[in-house]
N, CA, C and O of each residue as an XYZ file, in Angstrom:
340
protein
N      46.496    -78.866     34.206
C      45.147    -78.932     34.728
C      44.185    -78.570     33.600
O      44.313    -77.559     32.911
N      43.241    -79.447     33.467
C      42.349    -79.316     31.930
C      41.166    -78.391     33.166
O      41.168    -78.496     34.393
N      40.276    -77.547     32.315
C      39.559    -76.952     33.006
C      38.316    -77.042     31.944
O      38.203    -76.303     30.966
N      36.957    -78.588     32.492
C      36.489    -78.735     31.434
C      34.737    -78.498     31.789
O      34.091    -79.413     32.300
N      34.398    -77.783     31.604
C      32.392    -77.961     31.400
C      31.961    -79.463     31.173
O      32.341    -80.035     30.152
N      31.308    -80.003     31.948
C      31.024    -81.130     31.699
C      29.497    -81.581     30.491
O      29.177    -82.574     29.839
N      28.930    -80.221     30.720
C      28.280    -80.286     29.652
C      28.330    -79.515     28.249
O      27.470    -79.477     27.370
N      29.512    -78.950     28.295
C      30.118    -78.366     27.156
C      31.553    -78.482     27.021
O      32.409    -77.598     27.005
N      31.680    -80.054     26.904
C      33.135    -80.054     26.971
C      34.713    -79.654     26.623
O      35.848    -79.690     27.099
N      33.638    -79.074     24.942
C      34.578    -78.300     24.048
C      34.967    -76.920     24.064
O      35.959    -76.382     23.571
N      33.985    -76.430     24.736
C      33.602    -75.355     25.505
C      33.177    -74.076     24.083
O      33.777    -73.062     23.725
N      31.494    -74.934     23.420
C      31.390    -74.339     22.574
C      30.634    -73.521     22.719
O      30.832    -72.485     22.085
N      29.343    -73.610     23.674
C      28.222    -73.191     24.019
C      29.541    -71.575     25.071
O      29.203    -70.430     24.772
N      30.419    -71.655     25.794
C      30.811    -70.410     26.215
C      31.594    -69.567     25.003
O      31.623    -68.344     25.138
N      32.204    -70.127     23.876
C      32.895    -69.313     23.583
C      32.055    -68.957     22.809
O      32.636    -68.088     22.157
N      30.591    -69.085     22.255
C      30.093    -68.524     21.698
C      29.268    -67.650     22.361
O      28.534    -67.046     21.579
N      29.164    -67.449     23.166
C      28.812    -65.848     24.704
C      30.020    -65.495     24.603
O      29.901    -64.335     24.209
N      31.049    -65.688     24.684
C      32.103    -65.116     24.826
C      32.023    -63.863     23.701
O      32.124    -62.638     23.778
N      31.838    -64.625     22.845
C      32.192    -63.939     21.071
C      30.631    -62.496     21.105
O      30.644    -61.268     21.019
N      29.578    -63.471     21.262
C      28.493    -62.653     21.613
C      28.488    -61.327     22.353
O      27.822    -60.361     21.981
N      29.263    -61.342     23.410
C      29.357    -60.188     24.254
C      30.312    -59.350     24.144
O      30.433    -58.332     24.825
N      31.102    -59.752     23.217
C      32.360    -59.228     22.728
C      31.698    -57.838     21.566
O      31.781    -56.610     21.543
N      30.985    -59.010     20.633
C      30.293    -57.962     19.452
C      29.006    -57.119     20.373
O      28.688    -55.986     20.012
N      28.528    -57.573     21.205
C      27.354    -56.160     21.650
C      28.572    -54.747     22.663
O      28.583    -53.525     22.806
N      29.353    -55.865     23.088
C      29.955    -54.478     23.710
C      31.099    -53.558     23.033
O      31.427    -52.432     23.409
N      31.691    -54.372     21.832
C      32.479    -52.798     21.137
C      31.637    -52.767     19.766
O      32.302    -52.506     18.764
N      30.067    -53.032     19.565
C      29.403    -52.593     18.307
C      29.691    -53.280     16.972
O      29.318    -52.626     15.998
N      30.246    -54.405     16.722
C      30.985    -55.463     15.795
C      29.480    -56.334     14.962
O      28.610    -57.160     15.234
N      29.876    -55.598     13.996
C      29.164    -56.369     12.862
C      29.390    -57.587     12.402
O      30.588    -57.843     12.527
N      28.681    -58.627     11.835
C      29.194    -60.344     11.473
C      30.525    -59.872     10.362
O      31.145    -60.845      9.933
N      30.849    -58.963     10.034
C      32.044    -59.082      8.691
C      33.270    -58.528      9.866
O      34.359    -58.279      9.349
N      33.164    -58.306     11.501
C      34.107    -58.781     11.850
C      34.923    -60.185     12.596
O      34.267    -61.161     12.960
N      35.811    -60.139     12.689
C      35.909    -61.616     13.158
C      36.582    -61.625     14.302
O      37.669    -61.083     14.503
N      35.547    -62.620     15.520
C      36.018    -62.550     16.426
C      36.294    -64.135     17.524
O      35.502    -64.815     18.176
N      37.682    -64.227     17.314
C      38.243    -65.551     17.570
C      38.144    -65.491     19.353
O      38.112    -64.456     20.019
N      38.108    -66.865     19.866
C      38.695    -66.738     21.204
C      39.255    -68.229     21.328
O      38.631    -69.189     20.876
N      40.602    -68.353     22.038
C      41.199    -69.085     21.676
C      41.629    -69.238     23.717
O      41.278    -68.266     24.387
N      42.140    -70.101     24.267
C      42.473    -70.423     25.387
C      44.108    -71.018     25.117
O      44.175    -71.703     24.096
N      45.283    -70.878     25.791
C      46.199    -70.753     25.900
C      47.227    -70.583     27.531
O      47.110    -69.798     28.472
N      48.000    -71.480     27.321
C      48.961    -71.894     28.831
C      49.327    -69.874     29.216
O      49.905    -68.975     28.604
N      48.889    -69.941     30.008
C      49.514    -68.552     31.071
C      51.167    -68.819     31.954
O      51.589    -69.666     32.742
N      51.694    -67.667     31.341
C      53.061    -67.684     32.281
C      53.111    -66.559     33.005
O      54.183    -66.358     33.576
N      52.144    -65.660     33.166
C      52.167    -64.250     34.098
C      52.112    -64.914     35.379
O      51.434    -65.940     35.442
N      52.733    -64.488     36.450
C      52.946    -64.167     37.758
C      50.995    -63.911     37.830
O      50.295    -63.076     37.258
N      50.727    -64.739     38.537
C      48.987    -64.512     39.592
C      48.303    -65.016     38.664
O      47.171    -65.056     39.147
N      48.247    -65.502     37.457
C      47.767    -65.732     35.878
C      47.324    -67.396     36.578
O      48.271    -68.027     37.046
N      46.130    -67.956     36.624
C      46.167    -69.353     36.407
C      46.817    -70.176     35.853
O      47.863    -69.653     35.469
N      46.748    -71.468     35.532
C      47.446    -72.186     34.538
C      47.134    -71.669     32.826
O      47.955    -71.496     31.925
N      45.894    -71.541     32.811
C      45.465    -70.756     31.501
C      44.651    -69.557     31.441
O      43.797    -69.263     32.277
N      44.965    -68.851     30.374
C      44.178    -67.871     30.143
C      43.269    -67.455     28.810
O      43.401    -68.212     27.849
N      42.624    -66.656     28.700
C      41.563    -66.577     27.240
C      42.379    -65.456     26.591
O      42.902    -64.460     27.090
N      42.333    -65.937     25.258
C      42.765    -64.670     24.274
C      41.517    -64.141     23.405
O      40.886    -65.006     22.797
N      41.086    -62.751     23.284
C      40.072    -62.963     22.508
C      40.967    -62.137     20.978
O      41.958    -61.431     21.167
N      40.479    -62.357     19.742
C      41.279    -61.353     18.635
C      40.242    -61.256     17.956
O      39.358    -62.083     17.732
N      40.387    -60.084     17.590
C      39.295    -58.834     17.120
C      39.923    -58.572     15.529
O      40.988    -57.966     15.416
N      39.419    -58.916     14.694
C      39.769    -58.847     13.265
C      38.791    -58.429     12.505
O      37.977    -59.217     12.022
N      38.740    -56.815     12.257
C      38.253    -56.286     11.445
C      38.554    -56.106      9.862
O      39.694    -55.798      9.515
N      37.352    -56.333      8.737
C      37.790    -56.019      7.371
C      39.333    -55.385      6.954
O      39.449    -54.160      6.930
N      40.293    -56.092      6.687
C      41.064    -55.344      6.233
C      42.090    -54.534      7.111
O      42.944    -53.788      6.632
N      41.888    -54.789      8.569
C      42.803    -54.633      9.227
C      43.252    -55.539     10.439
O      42.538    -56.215     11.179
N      44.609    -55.376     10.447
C      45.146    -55.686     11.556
C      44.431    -56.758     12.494
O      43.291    -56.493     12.874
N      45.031    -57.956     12.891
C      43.612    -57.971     14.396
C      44.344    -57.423     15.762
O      45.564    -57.277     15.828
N      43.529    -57.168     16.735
C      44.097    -56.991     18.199
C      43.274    -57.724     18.823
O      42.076    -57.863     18.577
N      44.092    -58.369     19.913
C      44.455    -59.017     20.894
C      43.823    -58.384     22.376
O      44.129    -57.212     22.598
N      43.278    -58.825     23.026
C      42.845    -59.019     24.494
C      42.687    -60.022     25.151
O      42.230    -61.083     24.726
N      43.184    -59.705     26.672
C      43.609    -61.279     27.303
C      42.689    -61.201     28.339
O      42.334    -60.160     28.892
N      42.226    -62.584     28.647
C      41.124    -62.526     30.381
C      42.024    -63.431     30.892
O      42.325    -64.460     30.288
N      42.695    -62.972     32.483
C      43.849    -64.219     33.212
C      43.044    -65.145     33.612
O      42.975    -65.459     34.801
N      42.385    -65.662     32.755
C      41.616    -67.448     33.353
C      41.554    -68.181     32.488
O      42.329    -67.914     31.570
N      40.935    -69.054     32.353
C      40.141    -70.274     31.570
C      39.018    -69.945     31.053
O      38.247    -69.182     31.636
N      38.767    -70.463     29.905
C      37.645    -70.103     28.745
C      36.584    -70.296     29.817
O      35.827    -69.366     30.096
N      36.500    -71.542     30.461
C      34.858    -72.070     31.744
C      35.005    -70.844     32.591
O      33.936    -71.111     33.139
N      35.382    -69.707     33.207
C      35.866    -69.135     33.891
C      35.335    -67.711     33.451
O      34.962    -66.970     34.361
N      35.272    -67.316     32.326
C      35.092    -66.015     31.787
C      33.894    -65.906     31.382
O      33.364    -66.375     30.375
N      33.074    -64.650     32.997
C      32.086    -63.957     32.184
C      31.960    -62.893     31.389
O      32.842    -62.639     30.569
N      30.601    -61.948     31.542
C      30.208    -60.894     30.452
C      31.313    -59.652     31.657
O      31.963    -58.808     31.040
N      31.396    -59.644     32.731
C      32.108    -59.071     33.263
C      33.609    -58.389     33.061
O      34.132    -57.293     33.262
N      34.002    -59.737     32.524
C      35.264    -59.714     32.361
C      35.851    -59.229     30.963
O      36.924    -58.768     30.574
N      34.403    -59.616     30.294
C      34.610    -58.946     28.516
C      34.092    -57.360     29.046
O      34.482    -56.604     28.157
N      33.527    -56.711     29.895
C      33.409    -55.564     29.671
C      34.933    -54.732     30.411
O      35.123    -53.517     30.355
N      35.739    -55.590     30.974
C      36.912    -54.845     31.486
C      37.900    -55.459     30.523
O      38.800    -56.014     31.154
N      38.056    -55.561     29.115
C      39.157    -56.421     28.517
C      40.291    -55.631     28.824
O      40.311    -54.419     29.039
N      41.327    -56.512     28.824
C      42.818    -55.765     28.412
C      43.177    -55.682     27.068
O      43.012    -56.716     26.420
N      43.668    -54.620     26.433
C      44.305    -55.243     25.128
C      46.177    -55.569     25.321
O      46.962    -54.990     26.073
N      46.341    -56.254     24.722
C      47.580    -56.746     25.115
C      48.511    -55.433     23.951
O      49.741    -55.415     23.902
């Protein structure tokens, strides 16, 4: 099941709120980097897909947080309850 914005089909205009609300809510300066990527879900209650966001700061490590939906699917809500995986 494709899960598509019809007026953002690529779904560029969300993942860039996505990314946006990501950096106002853990304080992230532009020299960190913050990917969000959408990916097939196999969790039990998990939709067909879910959002990964990865948090890659200067020089370290990145970490990982998951929202159980679809990129069209994820608000500012859901970035203020992330999981980290």
């Amino acid at each position: 099941m494709d899960f598509k914005n019809p007026h953002d089909p690529d779904n560029i205009i969300i993942t860039a709120k996505i990314q946006e609300w990501v950096r106002l809510k853990m304080g992230l300066g532009m020299d960190t980097m913050v990917q969000v990527i959408e990916l097939n879900c196999i969790d039990p209650g998990c939709m067909d897909k879910e959002t990964r966001i990865i948090v890659t700061r200067p020089d370290e490590p990145g970490i990982q947080y998951r929202v159980h939906k679809p990129i069209v699917y994820v608000r500012k809500l859901d970035i203020d309850h992330l999981q980290k995986m």
